[in-house]
mmCIF file of the N, C-alpha and C atoms, coordinates in Angstrom:
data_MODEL
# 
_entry.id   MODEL 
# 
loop_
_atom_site.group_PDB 
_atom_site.id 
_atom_site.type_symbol 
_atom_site.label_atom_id 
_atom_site.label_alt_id 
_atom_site.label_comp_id 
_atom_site.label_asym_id 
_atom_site.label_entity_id 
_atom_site.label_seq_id 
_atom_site.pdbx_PDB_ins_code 
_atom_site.Cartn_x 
_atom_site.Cartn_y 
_atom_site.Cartn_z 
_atom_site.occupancy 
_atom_site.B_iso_or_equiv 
_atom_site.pdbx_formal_charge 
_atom_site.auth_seq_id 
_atom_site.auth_comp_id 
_atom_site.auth_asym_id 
_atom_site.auth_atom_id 
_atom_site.pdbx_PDB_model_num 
ATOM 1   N N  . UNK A 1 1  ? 32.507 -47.791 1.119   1.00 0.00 ? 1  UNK A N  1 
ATOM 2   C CA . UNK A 1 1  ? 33.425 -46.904 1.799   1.00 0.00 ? 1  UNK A CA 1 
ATOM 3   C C  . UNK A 1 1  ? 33.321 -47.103 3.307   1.00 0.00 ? 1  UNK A C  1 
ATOM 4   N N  . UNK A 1 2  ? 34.355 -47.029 3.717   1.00 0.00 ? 2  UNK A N  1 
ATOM 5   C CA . UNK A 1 2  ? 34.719 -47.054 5.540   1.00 0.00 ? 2  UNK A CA 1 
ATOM 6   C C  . UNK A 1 2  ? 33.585 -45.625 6.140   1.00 0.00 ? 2  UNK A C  1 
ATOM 7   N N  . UNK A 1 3  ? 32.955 -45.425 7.111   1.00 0.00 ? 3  UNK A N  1 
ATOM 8   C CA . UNK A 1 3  ? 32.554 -44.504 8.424   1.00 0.00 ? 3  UNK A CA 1 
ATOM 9   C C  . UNK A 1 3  ? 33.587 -43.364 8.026   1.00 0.00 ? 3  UNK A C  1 
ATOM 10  N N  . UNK A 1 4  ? 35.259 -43.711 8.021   1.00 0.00 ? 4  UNK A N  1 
ATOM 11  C CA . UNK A 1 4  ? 35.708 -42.427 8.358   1.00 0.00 ? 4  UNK A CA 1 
ATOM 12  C C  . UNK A 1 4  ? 36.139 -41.733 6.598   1.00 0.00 ? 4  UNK A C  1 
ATOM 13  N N  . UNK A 1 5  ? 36.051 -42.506 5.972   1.00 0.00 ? 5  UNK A N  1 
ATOM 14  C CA . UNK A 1 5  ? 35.798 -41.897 4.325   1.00 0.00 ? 5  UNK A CA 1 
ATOM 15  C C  . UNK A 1 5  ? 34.600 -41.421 3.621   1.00 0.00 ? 5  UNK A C  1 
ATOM 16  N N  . UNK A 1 6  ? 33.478 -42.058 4.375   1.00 0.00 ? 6  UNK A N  1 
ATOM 17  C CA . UNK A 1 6  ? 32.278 -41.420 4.062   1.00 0.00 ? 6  UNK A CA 1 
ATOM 18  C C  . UNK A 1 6  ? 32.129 -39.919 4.586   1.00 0.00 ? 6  UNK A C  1 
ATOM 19  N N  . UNK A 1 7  ? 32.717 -40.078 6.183   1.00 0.00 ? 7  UNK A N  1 
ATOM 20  C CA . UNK A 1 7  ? 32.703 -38.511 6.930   1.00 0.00 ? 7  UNK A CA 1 
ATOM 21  C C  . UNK A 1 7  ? 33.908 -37.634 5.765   1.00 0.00 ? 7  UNK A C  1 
ATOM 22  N N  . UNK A 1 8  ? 35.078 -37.733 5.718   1.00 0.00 ? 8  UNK A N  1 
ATOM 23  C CA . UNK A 1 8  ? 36.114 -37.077 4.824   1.00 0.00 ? 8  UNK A CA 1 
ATOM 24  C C  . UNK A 1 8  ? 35.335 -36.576 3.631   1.00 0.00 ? 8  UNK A C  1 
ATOM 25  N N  . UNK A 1 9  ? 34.608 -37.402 2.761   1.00 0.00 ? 9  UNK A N  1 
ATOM 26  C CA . UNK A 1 9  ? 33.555 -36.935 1.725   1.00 0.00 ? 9  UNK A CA 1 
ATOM 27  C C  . UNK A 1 9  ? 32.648 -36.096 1.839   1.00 0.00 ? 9  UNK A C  1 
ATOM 28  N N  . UNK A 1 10 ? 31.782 -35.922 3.104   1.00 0.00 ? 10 UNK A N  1 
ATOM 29  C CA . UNK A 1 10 ? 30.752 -35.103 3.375   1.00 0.00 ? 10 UNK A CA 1 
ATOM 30  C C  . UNK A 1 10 ? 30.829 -33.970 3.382   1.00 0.00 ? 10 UNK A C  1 
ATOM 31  N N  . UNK A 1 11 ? 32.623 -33.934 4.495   1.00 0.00 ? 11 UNK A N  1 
ATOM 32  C CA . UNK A 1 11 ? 33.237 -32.263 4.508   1.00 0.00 ? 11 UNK A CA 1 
ATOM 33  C C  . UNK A 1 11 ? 33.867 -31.518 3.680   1.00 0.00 ? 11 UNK A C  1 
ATOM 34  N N  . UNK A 1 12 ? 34.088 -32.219 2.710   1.00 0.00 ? 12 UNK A N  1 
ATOM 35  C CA . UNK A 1 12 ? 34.564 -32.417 1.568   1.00 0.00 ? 12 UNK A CA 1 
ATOM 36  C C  . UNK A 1 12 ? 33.619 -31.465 0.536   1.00 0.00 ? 12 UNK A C  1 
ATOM 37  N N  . UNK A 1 13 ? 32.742 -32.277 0.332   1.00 0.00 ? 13 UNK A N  1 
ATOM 38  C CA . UNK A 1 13 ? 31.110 -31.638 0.290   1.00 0.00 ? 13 UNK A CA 1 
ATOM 39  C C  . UNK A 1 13 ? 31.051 -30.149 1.008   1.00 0.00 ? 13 UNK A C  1 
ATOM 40  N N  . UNK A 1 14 ? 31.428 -29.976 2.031   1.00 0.00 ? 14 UNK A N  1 
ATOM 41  C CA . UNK A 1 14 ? 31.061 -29.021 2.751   1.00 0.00 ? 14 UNK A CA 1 
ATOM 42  C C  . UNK A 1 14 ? 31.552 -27.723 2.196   1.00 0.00 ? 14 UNK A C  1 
ATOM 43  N N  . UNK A 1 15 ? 33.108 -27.882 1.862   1.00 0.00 ? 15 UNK A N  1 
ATOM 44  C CA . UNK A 1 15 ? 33.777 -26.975 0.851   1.00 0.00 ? 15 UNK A CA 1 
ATOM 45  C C  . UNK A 1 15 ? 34.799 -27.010 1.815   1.00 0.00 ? 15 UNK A C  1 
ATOM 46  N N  . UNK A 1 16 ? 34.709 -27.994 3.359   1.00 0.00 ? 16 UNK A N  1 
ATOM 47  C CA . UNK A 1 16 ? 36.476 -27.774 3.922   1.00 0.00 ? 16 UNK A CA 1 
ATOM 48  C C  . UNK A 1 16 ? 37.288 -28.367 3.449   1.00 0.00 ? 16 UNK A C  1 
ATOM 49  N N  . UNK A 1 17 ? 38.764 -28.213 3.382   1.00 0.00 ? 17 UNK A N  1 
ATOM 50  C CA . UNK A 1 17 ? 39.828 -28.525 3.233   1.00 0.00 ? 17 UNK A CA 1 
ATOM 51  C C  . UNK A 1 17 ? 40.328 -29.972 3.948   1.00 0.00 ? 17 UNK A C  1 
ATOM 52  N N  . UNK A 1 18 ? 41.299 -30.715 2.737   1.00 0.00 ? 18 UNK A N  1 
ATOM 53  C CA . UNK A 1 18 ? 41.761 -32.000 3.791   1.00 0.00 ? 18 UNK A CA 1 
ATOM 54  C C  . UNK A 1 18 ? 42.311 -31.541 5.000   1.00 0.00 ? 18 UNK A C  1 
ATOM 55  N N  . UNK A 1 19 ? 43.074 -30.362 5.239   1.00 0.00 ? 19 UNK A N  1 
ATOM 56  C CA . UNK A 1 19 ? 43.738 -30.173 6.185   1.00 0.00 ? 19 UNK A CA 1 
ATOM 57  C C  . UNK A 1 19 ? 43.280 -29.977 7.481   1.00 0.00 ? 19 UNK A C  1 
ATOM 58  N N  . UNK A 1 20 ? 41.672 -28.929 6.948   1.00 0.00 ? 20 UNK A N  1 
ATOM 59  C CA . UNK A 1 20 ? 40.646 -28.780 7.966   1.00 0.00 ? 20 UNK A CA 1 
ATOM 60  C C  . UNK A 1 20 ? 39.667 -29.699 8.438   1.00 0.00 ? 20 UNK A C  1 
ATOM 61  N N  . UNK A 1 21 ? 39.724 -30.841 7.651   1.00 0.00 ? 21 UNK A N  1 
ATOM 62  C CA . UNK A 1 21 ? 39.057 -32.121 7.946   1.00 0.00 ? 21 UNK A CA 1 
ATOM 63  C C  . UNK A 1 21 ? 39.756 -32.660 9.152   1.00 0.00 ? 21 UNK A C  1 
ATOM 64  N N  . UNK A 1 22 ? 41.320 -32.699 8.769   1.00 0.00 ? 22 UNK A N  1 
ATOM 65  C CA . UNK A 1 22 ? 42.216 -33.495 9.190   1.00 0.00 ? 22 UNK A CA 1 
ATOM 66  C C  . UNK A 1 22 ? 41.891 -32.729 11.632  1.00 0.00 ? 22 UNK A C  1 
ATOM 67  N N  . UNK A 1 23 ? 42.536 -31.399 11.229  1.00 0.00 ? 23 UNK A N  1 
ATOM 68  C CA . UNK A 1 23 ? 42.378 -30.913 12.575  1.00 0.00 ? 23 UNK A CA 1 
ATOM 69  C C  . UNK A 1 23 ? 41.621 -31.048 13.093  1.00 0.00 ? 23 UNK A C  1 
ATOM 70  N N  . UNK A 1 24 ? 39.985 -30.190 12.655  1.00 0.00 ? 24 UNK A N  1 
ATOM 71  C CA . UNK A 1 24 ? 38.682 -31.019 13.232  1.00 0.00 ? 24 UNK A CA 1 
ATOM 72  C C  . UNK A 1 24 ? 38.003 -32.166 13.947  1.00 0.00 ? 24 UNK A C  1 
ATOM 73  N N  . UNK A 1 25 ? 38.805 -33.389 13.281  1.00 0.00 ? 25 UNK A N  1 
ATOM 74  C CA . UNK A 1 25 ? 38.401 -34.498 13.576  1.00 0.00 ? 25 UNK A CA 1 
ATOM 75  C C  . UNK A 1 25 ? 40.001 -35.041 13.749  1.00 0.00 ? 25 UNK A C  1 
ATOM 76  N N  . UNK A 1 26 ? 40.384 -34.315 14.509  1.00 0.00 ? 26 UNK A N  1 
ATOM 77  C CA . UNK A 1 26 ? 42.013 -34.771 15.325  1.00 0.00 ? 26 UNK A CA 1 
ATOM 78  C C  . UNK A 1 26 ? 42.411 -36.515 14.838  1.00 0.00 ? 26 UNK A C  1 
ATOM 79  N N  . UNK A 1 27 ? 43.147 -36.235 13.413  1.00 0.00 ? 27 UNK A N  1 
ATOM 80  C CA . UNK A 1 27 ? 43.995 -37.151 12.744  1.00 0.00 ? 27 UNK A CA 1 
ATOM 81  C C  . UNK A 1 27 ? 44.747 -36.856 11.441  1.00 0.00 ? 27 UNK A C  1 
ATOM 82  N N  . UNK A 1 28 ? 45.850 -37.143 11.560  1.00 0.00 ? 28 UNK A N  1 
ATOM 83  C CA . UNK A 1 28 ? 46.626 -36.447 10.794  1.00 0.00 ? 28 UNK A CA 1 
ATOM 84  C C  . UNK A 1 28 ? 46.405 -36.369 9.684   1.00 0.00 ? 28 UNK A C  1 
ATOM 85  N N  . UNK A 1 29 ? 47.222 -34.971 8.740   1.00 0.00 ? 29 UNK A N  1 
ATOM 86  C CA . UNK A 1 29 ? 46.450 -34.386 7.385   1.00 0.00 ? 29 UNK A CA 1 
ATOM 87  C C  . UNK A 1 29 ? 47.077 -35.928 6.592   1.00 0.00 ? 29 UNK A C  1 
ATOM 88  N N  . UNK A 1 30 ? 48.165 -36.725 7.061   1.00 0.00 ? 30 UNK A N  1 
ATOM 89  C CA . UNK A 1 30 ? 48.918 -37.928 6.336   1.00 0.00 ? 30 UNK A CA 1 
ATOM 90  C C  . UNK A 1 30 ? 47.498 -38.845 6.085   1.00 0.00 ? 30 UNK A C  1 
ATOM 91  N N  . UNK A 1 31 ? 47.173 -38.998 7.471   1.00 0.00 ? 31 UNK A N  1 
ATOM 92  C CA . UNK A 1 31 ? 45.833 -40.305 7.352   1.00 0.00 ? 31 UNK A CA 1 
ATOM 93  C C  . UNK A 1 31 ? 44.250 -39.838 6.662   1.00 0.00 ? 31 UNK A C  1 
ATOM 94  N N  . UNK A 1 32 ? 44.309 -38.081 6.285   1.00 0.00 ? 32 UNK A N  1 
ATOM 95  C CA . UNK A 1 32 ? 43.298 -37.831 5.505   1.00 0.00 ? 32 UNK A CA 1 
ATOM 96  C C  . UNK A 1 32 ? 43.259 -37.963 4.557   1.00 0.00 ? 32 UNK A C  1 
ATOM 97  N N  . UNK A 1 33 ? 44.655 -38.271 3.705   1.00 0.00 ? 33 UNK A N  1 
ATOM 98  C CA . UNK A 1 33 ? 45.162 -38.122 3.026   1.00 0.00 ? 33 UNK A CA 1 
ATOM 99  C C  . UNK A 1 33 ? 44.982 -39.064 2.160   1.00 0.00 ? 33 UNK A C  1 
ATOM 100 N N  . UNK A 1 34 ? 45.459 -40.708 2.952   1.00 0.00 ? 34 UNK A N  1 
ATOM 101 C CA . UNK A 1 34 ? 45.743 -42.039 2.248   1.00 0.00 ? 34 UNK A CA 1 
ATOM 102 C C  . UNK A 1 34 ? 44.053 -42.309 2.404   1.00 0.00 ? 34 UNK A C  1 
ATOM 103 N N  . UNK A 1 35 ? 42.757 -41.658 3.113   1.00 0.00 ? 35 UNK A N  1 
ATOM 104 C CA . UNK A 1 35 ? 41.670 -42.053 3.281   1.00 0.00 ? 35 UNK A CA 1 
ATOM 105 C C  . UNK A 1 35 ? 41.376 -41.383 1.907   1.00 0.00 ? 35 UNK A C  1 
ATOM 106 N N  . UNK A 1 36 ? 41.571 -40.291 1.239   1.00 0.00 ? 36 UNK A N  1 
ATOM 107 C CA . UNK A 1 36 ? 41.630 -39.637 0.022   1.00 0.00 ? 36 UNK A CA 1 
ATOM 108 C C  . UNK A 1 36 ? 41.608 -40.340 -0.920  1.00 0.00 ? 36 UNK A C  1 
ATOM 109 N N  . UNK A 1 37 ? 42.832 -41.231 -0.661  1.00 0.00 ? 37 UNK A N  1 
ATOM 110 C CA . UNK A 1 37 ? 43.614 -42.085 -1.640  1.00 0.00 ? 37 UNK A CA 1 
ATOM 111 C C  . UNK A 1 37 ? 42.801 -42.713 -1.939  1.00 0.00 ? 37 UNK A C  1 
ATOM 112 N N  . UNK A 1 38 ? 42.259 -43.746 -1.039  1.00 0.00 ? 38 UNK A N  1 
ATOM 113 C CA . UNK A 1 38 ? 41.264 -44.859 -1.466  1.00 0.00 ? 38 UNK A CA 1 
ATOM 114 C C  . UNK A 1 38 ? 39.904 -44.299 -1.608  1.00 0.00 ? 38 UNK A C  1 
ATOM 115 N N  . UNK A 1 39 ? 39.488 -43.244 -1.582  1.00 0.00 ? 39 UNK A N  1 
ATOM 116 C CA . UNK A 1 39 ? 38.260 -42.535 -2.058  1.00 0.00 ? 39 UNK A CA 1 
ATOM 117 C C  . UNK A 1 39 ? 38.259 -42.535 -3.524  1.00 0.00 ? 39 UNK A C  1 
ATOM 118 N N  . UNK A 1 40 ? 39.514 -41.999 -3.826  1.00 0.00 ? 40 UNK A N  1 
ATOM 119 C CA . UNK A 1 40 ? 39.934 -41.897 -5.456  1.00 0.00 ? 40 UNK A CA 1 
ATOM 120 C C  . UNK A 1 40 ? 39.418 -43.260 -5.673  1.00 0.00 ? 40 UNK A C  1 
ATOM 121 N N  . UNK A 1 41 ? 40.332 -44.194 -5.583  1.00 0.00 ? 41 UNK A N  1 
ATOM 122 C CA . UNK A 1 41 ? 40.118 -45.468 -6.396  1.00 0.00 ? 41 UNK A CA 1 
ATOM 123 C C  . UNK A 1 41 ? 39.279 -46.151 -6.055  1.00 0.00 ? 41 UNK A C  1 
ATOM 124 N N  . UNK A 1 42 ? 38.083 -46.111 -4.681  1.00 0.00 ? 42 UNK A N  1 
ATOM 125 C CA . UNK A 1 42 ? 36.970 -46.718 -5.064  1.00 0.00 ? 42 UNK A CA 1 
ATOM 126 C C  . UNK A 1 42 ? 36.243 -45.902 -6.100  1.00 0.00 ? 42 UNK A C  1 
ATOM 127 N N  . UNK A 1 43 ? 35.868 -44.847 -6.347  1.00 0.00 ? 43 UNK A N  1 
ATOM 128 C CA . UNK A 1 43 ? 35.225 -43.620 -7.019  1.00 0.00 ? 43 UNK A CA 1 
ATOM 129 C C  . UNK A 1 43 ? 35.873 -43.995 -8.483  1.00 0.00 ? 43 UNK A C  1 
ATOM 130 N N  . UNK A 1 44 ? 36.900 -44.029 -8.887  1.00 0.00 ? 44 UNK A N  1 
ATOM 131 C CA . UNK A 1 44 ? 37.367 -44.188 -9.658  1.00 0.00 ? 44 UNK A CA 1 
ATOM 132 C C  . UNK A 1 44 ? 38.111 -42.211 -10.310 1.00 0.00 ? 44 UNK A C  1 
ATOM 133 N N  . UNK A 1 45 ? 37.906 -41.594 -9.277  1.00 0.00 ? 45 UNK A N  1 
ATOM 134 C CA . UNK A 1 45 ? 38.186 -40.086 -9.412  1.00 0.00 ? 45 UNK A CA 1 
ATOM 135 C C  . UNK A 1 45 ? 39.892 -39.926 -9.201  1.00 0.00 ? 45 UNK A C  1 
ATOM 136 N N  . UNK A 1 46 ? 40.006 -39.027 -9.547  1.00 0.00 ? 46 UNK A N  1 
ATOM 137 C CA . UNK A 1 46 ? 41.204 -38.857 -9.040  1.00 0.00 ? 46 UNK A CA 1 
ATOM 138 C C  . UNK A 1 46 ? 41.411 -37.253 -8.863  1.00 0.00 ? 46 UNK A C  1 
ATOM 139 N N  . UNK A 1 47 ? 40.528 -36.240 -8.540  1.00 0.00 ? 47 UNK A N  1 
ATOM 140 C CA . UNK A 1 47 ? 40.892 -34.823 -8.129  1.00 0.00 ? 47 UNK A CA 1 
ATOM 141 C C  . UNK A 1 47 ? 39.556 -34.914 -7.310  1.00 0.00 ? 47 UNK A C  1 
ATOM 142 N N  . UNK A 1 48 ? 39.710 -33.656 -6.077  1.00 0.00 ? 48 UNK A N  1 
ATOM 143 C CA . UNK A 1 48 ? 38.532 -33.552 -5.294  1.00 0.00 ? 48 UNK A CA 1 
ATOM 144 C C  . UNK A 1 48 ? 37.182 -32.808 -5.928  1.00 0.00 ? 48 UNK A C  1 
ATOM 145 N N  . UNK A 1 49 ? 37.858 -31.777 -6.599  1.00 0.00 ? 49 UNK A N  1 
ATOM 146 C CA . UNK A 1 49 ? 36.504 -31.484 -7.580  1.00 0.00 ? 49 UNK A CA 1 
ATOM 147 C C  . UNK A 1 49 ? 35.973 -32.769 -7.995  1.00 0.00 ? 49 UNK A C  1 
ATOM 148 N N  . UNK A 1 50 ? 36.660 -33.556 -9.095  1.00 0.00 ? 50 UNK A N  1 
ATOM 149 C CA . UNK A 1 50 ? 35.627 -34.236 -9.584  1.00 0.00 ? 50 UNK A CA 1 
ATOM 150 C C  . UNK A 1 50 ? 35.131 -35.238 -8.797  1.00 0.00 ? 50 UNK A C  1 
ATOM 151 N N  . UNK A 1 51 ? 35.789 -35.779 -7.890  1.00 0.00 ? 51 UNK A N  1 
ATOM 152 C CA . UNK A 1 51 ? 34.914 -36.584 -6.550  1.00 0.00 ? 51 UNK A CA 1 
ATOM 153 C C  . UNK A 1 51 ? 33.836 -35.591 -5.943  1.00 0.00 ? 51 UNK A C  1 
ATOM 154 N N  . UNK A 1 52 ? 33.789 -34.577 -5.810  1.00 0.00 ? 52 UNK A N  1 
ATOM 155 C CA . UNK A 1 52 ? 32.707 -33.901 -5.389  1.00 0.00 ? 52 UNK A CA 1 
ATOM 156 C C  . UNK A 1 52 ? 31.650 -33.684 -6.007  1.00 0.00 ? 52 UNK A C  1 
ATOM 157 N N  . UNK A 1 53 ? 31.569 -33.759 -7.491  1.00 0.00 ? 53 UNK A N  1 
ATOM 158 C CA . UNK A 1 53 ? 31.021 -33.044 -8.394  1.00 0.00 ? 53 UNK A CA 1 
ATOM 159 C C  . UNK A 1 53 ? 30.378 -34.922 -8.525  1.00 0.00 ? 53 UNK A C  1 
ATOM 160 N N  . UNK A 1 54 ? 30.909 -35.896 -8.315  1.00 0.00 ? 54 UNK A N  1 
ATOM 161 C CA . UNK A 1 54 ? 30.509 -36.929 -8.409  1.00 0.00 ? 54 UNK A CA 1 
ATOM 162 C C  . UNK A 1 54 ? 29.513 -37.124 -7.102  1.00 0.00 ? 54 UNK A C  1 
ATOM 163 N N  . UNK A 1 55 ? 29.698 -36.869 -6.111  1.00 0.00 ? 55 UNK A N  1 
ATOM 164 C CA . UNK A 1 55 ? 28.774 -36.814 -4.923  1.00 0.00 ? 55 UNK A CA 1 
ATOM 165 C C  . UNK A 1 55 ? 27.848 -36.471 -5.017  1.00 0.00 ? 55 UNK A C  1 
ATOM 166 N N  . UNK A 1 56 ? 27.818 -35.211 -5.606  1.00 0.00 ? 56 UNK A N  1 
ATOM 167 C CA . UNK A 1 56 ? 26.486 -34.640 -5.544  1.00 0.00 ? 56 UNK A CA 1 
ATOM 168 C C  . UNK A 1 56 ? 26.055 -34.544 -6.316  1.00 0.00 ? 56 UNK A C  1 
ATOM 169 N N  . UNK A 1 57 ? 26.184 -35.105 -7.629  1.00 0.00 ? 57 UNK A N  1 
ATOM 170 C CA . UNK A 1 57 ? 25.469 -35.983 -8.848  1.00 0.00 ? 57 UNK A CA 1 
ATOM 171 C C  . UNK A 1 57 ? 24.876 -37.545 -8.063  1.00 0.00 ? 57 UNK A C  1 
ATOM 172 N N  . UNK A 1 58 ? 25.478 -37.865 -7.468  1.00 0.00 ? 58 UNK A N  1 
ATOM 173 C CA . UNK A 1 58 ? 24.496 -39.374 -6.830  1.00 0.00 ? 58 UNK A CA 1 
ATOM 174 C C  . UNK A 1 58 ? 23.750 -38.543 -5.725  1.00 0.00 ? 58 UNK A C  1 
ATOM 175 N N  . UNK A 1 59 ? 23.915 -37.880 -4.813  1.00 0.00 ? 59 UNK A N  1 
ATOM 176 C CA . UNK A 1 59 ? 23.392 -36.977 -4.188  1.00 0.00 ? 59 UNK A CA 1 
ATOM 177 C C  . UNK A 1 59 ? 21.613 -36.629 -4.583  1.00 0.00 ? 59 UNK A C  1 
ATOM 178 N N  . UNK A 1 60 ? 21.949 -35.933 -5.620  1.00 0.00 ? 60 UNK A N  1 
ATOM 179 C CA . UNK A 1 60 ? 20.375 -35.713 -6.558  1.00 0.00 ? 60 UNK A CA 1 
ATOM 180 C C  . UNK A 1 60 ? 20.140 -36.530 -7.098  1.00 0.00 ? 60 UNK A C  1 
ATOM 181 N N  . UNK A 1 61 ? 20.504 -37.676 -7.663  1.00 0.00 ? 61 UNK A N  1 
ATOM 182 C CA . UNK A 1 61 ? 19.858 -39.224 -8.247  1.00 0.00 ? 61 UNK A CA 1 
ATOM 183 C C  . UNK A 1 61 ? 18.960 -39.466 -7.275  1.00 0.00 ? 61 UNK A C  1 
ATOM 184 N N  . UNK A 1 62 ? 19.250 -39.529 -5.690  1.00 0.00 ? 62 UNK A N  1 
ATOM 185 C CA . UNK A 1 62 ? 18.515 -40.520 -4.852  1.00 0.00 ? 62 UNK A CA 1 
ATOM 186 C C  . UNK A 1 62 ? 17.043 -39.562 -4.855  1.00 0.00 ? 62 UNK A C  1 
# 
């Protein structure tokens, strides 16, 4: 994963919102969006629960 998809994941993690990701870190909710996108399909996820719920299952592995 890219620096700025790893950060999108963390806050993600955090319990904020793409939208609140998006303002925070001043870039549009569009480009949090398509960074989303390819989160899904490296992950192979496709909803943020279960990308999250996948995080922090590798999360406690390490």
């Amino acid at each position: 994963m890219t620096p700025r998809q790893v950060f999108i994941l963390s806050k993600l993690c955090e319990g904020l919102s793409l939208r609140e990701i998006a303002i925070a870190s001043e870039f549009s909710y569009e480009t949090a969006r398509t960074h989303l996108q390819a989160i899904f399909a490296k992950t192979k996820t496709g909803r943020q629960s279960e990308l999250v719920a996948l995080a922090h299952k590798v999360t406690l592995a390490k």
